[in-house]
C-alpha positions as CSV (number, residue, x, y, z in Angstrom):
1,X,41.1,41.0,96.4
2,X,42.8,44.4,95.9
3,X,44.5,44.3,91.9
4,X,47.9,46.5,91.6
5,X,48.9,47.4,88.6
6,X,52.9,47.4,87.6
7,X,53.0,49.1,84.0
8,X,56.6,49.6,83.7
9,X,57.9,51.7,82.3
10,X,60.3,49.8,79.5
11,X,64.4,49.8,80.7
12,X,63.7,51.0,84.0
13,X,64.3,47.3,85.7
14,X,61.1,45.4,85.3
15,X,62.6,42.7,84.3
16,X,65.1,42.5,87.4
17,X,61.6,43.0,88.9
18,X,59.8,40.3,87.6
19,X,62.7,37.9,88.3
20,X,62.8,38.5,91.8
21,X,58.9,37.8,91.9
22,X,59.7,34.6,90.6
23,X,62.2,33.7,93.1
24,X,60.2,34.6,96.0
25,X,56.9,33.2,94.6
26,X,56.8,30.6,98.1
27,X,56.5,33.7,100.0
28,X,54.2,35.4,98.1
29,X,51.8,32.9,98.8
30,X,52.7,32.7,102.2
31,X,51.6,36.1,102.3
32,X,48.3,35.4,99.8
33,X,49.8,37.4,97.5
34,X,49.3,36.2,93.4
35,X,51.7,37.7,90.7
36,X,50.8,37.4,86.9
37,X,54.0,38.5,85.0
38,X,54.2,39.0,81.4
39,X,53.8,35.4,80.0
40,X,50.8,34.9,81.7
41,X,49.5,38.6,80.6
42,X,50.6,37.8,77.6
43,X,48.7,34.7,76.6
44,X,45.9,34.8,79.1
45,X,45.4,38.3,79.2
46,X,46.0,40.9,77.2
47,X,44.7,38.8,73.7
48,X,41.3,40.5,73.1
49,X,41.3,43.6,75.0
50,X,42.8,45.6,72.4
51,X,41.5,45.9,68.5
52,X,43.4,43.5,65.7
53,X,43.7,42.1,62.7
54,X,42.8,38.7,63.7
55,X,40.2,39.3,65.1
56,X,37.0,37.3,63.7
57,X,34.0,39.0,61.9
58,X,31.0,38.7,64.0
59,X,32.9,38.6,67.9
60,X,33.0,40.9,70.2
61,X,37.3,40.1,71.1
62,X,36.5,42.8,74.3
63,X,34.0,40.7,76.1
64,X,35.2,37.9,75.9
65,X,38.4,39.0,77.2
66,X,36.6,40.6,80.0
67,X,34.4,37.1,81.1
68,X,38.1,35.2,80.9
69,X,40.0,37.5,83.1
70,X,37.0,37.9,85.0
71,X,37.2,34.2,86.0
72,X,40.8,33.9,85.9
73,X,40.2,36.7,89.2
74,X,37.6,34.4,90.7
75,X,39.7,31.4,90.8
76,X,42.7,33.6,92.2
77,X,40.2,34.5,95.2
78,X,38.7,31.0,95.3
79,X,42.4,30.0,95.9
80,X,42.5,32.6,99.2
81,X,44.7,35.4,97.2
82,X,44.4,38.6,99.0
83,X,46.2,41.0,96.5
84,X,47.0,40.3,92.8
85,X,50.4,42.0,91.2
86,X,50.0,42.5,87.5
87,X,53.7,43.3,85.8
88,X,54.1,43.8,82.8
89,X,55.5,47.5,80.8
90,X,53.6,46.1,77.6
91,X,50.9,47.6,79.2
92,X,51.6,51.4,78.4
93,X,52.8,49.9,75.2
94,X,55.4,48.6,73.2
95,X,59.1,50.6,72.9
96,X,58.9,50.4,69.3
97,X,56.0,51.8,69.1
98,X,57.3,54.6,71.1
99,X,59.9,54.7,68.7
100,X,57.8,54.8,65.6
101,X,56.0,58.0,67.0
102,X,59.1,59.4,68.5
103,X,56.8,59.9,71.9
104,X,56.4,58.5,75.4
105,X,53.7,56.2,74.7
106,X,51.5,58.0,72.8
107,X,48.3,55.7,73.3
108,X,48.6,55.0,77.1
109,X,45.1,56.7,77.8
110,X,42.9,54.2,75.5
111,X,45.1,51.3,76.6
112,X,45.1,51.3,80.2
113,X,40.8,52.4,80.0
114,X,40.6,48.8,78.0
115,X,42.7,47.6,80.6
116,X,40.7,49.2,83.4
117,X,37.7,47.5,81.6
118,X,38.5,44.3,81.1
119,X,39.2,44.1,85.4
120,X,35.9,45.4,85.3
121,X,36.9,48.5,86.9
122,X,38.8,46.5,89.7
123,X,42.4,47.5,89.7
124,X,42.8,50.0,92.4
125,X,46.8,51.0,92.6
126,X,48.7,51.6,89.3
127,X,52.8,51.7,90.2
128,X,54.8,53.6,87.5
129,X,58.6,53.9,87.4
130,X,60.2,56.3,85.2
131,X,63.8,57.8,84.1
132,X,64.9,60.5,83.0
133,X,64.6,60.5,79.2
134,X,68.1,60.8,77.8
135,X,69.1,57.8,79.4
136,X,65.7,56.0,78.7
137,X,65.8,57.1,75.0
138,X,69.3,55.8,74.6
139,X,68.3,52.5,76.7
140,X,65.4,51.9,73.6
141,X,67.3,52.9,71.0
142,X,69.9,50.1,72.0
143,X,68.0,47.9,72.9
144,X,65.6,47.7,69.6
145,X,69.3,47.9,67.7
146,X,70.4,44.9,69.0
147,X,66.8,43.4,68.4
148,X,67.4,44.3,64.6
149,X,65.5,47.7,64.1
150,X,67.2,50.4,62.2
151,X,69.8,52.8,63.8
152,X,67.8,56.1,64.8
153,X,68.4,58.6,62.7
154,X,69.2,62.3,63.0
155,X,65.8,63.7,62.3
156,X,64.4,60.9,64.7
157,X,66.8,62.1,67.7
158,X,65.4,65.3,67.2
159,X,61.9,65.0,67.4
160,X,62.9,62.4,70.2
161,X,64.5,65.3,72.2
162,X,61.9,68.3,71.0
163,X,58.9,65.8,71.9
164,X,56.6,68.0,74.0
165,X,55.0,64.8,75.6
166,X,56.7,64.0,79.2
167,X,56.3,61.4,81.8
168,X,53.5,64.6,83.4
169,X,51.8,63.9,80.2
170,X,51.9,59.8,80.8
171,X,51.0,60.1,84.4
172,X,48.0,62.4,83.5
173,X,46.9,59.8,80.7
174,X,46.7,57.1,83.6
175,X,44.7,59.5,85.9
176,X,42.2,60.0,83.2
177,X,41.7,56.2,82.6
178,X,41.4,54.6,85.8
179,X,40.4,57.8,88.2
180,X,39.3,55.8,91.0
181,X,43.0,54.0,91.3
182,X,45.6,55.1,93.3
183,X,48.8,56.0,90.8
184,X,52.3,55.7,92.4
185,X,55.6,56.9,90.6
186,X,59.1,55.6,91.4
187,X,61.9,57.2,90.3
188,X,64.3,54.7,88.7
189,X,67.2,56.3,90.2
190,X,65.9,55.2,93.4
191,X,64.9,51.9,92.6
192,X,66.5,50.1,89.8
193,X,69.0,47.6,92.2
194,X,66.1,47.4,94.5
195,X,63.2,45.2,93.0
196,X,61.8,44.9,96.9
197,X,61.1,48.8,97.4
198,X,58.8,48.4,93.9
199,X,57.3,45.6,95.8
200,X,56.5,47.1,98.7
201,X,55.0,51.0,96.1
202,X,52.5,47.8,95.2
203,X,51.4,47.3,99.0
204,X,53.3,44.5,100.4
205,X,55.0,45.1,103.4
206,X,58.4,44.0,105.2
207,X,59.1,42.3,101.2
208,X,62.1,39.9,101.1
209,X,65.1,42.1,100.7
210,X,67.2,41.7,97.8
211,X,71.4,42.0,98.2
212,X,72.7,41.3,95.2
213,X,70.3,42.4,92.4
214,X,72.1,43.2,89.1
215,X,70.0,44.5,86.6
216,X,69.0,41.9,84.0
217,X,67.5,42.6,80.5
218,X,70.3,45.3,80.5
219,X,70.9,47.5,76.7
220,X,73.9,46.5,74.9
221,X,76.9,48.9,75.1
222,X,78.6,49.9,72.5
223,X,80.7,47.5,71.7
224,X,78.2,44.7,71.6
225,X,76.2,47.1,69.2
226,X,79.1,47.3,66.8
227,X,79.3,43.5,66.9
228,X,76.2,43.6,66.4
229,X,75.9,45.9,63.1
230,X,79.1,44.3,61.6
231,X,77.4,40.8,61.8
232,X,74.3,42.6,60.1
233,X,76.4,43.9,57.6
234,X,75.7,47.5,58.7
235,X,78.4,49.8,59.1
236,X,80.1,50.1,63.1
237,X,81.1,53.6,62.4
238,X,77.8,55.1,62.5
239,X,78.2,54.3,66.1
240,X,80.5,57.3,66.7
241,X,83.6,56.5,68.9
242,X,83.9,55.9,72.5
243,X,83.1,53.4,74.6
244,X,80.4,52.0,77.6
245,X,76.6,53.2,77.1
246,X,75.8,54.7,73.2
247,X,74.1,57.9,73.4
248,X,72.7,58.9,70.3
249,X,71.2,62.1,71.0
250,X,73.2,65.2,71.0
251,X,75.3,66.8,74.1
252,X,72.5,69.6,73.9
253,X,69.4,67.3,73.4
254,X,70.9,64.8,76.3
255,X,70.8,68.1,78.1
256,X,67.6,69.6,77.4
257,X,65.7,66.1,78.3
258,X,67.4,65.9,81.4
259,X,65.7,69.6,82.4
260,X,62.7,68.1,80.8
261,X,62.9,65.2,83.8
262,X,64.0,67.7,86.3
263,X,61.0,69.4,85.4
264,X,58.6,66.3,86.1
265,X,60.1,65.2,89.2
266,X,59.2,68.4,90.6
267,X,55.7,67.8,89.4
268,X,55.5,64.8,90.9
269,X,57.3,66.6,94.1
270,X,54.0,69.0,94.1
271,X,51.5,66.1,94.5
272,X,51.2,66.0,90.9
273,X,47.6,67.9,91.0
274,X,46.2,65.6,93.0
275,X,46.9,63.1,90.4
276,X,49.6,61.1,91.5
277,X,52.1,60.2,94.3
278,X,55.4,60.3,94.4
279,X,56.8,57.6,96.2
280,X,59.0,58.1,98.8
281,X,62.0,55.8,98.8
282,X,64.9,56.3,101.2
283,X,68.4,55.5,100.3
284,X,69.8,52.4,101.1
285,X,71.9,52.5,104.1
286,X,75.2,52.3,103.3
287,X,77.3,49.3,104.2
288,X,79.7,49.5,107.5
289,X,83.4,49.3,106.5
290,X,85.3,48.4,109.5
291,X,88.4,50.5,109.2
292,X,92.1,49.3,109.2
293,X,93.8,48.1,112.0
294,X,96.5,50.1,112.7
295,X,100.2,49.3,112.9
296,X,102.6,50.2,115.9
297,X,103.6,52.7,114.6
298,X,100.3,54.9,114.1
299,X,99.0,57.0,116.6
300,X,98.5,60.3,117.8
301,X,102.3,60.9,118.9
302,X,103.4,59.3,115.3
303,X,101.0,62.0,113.3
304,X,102.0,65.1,115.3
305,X,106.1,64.1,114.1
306,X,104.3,63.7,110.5
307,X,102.7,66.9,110.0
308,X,106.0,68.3,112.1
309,X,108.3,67.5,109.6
310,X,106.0,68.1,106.9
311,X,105.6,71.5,107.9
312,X,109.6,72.0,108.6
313,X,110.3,70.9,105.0
């Protein structure tokens, strides 16, 4: 049973992702195709594989871990599964924790070798979608707003933009841990209203198109996040003025991480050394418009007195 990986990242549509594997679970197992998304990671998963507090004295939380995923994958082949999706961005880590070291997922190496581990070295395709990190940084900080976290403040928006760790650096943390696996990046500029080409990165071919996929989980603008601060008793104006997304970085930091991105897409472009794979996603096509009828009184001879009299005035 080949194992695929879908580690996020956070607020680049995973969640728009994960719904649509929901809603076409009948033809994933048509297809003897298994998906665990995050509530099964969650509970049946991840608990054990990484080091905490409640943990008991005297067990080894790791291995045991390791023997319940390992027959958790031995039913799912029992049942006839021939590839196994595993979604979920908690994976690479948490946003706040991003947030808290003002980094892309500073610990992505240890966690996805625990991960690798605990598959028993198994997993052999890791799909990675990242955005460019103004717009990602400003997607967390909104989103852990609204969730109740403090308001980022000027010398974290800083180190946020002057953060010398880039999506190159998280790509060459995953090499590291899983080396035999296959690592594929998606731009999220590519992909976000298109949770089928992200199924298709994980292996699954001719996958159930979706038309009408609006992006769930989305940040709040910024006029739900002044709602939101005023009904905390926190002050709207810090906000700034404006409307749609909140930005709170800079003109000149927004800038400078956008350069940063343009620098890992061409990276990624240059096969990443040997590292990594781009993936290539076409555009979608655009959708036929038939044009206009026109009246009786269009037409070549109608034009031609148009521009005459244009021209004569």
């Amino acid at each position: 049973m080949d194992i695929t990986l879908h580690v996020g990242a956070h607020r680049t549509g995973t969640t728009t992702f994960q719904h649509y594997m929901r809603t076409n679970q009948g033809w994933l197992a048509q297809q003897g195709i298994g998906y665990w998304g995050p509530q099964r990671v969650r509970t049946s998963v991840l608990p054990g594989v990484f080091p905490g507090p409640l943990a008991l004295p005297g067990r080894d939380c790791q291995r045991r871990a390791r023997g319940r995923i390992a027959l958790q994958l031995q039913r799912a082949e029992k049942m006839g599964l021939q590839r196994l999706i595993v979604s979920d961005p908690n994976l690479l880590g948490s946003m706040a924790q991003c947030m808290r070291a003002r980094a892309l997922y500073p610990a992505t190496g240890e966690r996805l070798a625990r991960i690798a581990d605990s598959f028993g070295q198994r997993i052999g395709r890791v799909v990675l979608t990242v955005r460019s990190q103004d717009l990602w940084w400003a997607s967390v900080a909104a989103h852990l707003t609204g969730r109740g976290h403090a308001l980022p403040s000027r010398a974290t928006c800083t180190a946020m933009a002057t953060s010398p760790r880039t999506w190159r650096d998280v790509v060459t943390d995953l090499a590291c841990a899983m080396p035999e696996a296959e690592i594929i990046v998606l731009p999220f500029e590519r992909c976000s209203d298109r949770p089928e080409a992200i199924l298709e990165t994980c292996g699954v071919l001719n996958a159930p198109r979706c038309d009408s996929a609006d992006l769930l989980n989305r940040a709040p603008d910024i006029h739900r996040l002044r709602s939101i601060l005023h009904e905390r008793g926190d002050c709207p104006l810090r906000l700034g003025e404006g409307e749609g997304r909140w930005q709170p970085l800079s003109l000149a930091q927004a800038a400078a991480l956008r350069e940063t991105y343009a620098d890992d897409l061409h990276w990624l472009t240059a096969r990443a050394d040997g590292l990594a794979t781009l993936a290539e996603i076409p555009l979608r096509p655009a959708t036929h418009i038939p044009a206009p009828a026109r009246g009786p009184e269009k037409g070549h001879e109608h034009d031609f007195r148009q521009r005459h009299l244009a021209q004569s005035g």
